[in-house]
C-alpha positions as CSV (number, residue, x, y, z in Angstrom):
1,X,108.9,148.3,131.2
2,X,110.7,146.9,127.9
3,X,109.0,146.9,124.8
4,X,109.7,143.7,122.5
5,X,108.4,143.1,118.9
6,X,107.9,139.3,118.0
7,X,107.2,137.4,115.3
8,X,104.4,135.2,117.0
9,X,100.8,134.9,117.8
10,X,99.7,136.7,121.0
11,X,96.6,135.8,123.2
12,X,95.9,136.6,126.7
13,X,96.0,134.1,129.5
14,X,98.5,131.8,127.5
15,X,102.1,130.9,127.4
16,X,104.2,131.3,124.7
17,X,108.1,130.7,124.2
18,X,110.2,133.5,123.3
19,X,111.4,134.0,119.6
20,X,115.3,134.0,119.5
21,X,116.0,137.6,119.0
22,X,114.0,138.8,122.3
23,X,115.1,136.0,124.4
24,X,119.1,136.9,123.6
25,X,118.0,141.2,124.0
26,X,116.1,140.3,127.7
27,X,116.7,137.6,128.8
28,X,121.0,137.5,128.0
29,X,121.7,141.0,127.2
30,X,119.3,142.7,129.7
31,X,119.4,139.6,132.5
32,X,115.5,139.3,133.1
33,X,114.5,137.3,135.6
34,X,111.5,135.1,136.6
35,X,108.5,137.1,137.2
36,X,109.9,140.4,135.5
37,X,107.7,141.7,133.0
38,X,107.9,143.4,129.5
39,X,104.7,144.5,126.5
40,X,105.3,142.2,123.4
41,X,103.6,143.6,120.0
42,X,103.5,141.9,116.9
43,X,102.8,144.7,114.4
44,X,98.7,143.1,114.1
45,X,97.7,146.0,116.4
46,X,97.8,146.7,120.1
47,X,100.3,145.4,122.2
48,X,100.2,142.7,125.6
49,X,102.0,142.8,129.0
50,X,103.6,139.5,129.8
51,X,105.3,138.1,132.6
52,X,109.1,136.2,132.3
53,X,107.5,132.3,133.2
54,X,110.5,130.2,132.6
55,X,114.2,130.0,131.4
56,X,116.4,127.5,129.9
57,X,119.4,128.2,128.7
58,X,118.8,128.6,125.1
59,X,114.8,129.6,125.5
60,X,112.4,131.2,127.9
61,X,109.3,131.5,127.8
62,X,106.2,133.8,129.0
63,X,102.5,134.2,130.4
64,X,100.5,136.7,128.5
65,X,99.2,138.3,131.0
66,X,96.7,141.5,129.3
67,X,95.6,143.4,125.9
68,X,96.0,147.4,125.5
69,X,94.6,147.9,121.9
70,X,96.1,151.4,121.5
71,X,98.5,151.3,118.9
72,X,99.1,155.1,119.1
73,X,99.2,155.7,115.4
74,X,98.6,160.1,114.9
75,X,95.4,160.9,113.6
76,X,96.7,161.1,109.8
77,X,97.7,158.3,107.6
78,X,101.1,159.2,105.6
79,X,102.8,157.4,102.6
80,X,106.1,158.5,102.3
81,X,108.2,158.4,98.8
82,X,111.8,158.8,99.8
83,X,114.7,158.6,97.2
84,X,117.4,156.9,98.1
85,X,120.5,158.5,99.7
86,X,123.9,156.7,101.3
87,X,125.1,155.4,104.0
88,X,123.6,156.4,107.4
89,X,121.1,159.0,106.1
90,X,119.2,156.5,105.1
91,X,118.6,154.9,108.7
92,X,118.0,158.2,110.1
93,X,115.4,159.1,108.2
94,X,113.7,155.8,108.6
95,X,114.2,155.7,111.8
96,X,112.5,159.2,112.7
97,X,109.6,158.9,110.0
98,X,108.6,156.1,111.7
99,X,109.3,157.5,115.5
100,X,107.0,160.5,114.0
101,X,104.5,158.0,113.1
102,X,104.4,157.4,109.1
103,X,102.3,154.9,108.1
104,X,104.1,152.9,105.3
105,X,107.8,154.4,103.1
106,X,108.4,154.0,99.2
107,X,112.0,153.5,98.7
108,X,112.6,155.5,95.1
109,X,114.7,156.5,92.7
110,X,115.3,159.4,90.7
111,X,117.7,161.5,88.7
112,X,119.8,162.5,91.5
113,X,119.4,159.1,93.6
114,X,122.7,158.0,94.7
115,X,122.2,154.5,95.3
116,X,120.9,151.3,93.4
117,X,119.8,148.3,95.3
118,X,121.1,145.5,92.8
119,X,118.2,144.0,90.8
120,X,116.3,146.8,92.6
121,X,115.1,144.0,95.9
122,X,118.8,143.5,97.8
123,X,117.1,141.8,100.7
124,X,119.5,142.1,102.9
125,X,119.4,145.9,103.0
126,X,115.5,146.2,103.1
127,X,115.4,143.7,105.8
128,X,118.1,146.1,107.9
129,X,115.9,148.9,107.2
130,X,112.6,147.2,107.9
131,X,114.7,146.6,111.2
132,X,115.2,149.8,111.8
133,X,111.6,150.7,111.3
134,X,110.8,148.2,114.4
135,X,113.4,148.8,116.9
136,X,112.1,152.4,115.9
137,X,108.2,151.5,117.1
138,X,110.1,149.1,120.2
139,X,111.3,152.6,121.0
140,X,108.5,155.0,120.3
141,X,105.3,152.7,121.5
142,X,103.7,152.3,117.8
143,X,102.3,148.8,117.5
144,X,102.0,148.5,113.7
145,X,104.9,148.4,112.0
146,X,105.4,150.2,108.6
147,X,106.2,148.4,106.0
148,X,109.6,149.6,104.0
149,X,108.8,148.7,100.2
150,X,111.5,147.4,97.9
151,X,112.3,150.6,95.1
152,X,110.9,151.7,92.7
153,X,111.4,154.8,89.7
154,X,110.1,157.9,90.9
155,X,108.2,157.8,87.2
156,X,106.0,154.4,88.4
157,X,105.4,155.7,91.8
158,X,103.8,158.9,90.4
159,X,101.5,156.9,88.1
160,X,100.4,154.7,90.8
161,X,97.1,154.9,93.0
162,X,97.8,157.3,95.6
163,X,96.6,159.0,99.0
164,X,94.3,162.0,98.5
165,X,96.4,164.6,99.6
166,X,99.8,164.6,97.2
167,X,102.9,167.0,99.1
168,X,106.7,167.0,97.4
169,X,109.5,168.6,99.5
170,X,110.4,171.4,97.3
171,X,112.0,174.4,98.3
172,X,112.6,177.7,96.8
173,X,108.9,177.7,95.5
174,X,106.5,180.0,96.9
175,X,104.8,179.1,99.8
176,X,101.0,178.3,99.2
177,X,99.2,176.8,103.0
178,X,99.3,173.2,101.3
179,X,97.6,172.1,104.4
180,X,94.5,174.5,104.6
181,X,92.1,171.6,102.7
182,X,94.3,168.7,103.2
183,X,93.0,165.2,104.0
184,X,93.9,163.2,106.4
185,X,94.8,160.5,103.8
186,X,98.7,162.0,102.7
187,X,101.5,161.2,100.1
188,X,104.8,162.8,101.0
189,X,107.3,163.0,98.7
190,X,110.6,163.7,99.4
191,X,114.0,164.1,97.2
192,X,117.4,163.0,97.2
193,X,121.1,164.6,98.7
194,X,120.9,167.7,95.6
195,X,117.2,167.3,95.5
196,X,114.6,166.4,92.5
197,X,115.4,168.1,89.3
198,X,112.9,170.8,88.3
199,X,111.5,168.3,85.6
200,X,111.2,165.7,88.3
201,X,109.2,168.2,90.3
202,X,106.8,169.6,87.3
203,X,106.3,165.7,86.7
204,X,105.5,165.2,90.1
205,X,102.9,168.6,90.1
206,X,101.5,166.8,86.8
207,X,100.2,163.9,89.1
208,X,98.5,166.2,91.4
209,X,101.2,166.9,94.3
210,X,101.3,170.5,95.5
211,X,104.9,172.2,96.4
212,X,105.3,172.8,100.5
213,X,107.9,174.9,101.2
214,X,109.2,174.6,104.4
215,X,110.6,177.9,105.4
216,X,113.4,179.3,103.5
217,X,116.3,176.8,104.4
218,X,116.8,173.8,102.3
219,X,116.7,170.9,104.5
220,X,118.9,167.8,104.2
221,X,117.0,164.4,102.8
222,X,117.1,162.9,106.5
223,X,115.5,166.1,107.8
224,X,113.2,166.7,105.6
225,X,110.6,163.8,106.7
226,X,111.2,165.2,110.3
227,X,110.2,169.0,109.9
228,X,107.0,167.7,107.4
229,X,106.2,164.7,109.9
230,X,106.0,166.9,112.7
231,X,103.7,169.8,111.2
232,X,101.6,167.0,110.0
233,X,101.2,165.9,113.6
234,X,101.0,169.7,114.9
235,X,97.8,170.2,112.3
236,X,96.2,167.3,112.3
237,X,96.4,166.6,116.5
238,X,93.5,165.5,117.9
């Protein structure tokens, strides 16, 4: 069955009209038909089976038909600090932070960053990656979306409140089991394309984060959140 995030208010045994986006993706691109049925979220938690009720030619509209309230979130909560990189590496990581069920990403920037968003908010590109964060939960089942934050230095971030447990990417340090008295409340932190500079990652051990090693490879900035997501699933599973 389709999975559809909208932007509207969702109660069972009502009708609603669809928003424009999901009406042109099932009704126009994927040819629904009367009766068919799809699971709408709207990112407030859980998600609600509807059935196709009507369509016009530039609307439709649907029956809310029942309420699952499992929003199949992992059983940690993970903040992830990601400097910025180019081009599609950027997507990719979004995308599979979010498929491995982070909880909210920190756009940063550090030394090595290779982008600036101009005046630090360019809308348009956080709104394609908050985008990318929800087709990513359309395709995964998570019903609350994370929220992509506008950038900010890697120097603020650190100084900020943050989750319990503190983790930066950093290989080539000896491996310590970071995880062996870790909270389920996390900070991730993870570098650039060429990394965070050794002062970047002292700075970042001065604010309480402990260097994971993961393996002896150095991972690329897109693959990074995906080997760290995943253990984090792995050891805190229910």
């Amino acid at each position: 069955m389709p999975r559809f995030y909208i932007e509207a208010d969702l109660t069972v045994d009502t009708t609603i009209e669809l928003t424009e986006t999901v009406f042109h993706h099932w009704v126009k691109v994927l040819r629904a038909q009367i009766g068919e049925k799809a699971t709408l979220f709207n990112g407030q938690g859980g998600e609600y089976d509807v059935a196709l009720s009507d369509v016009a030619k530039k609307s439709a509209s649907v029956q809310v038909i029942s309420f699952n309230p499992d929003n199949r979130t992992p059983a940690f909560q993970a903040l992830l600090g990601q400097v910025m990189s180019k081009g599609d590496r950027m997507d990719y990581a979004i995308q599979k932070a979010v498929e491995l069920g982070i909880s909210e990403i920190q756009l940063l920037t550090s030394e090595r960053c290779e982008m600036r968003l101009k005046y630090d908010r360019d809308q348009k590109k956080l709104d394609h990656w908050q985008g990318i964060a929800i087709a990513a939960c359309e395709q995964c089942g998570m019903n609350i979306v994370p929220k992509i934050h506008a950038p900010i230095s890697l120097d603020k971030w650190l100084a900020s409140e943050l989750p319990e447990t503190k983790l930066v990417l950093a290989p080539n340090k000896d491996e310590i089991d970071v995880l062996a008295d870790a909270a389920p409340h996390i900070a991730l932190l993870i570098g650039p394309e060429g990394g965070l500079s050794e002062a970047e990652i002292q700075q970042s051990n001065n604010a309480g984060f402990k260097n994971w090693c993961i393996g002896s490879r150095v991972l690329r900035t897109e693959t990074a959140p995906i080997a760290a997501l995943s253990i984090l699933n792995y050891s805190f599973k229910i």
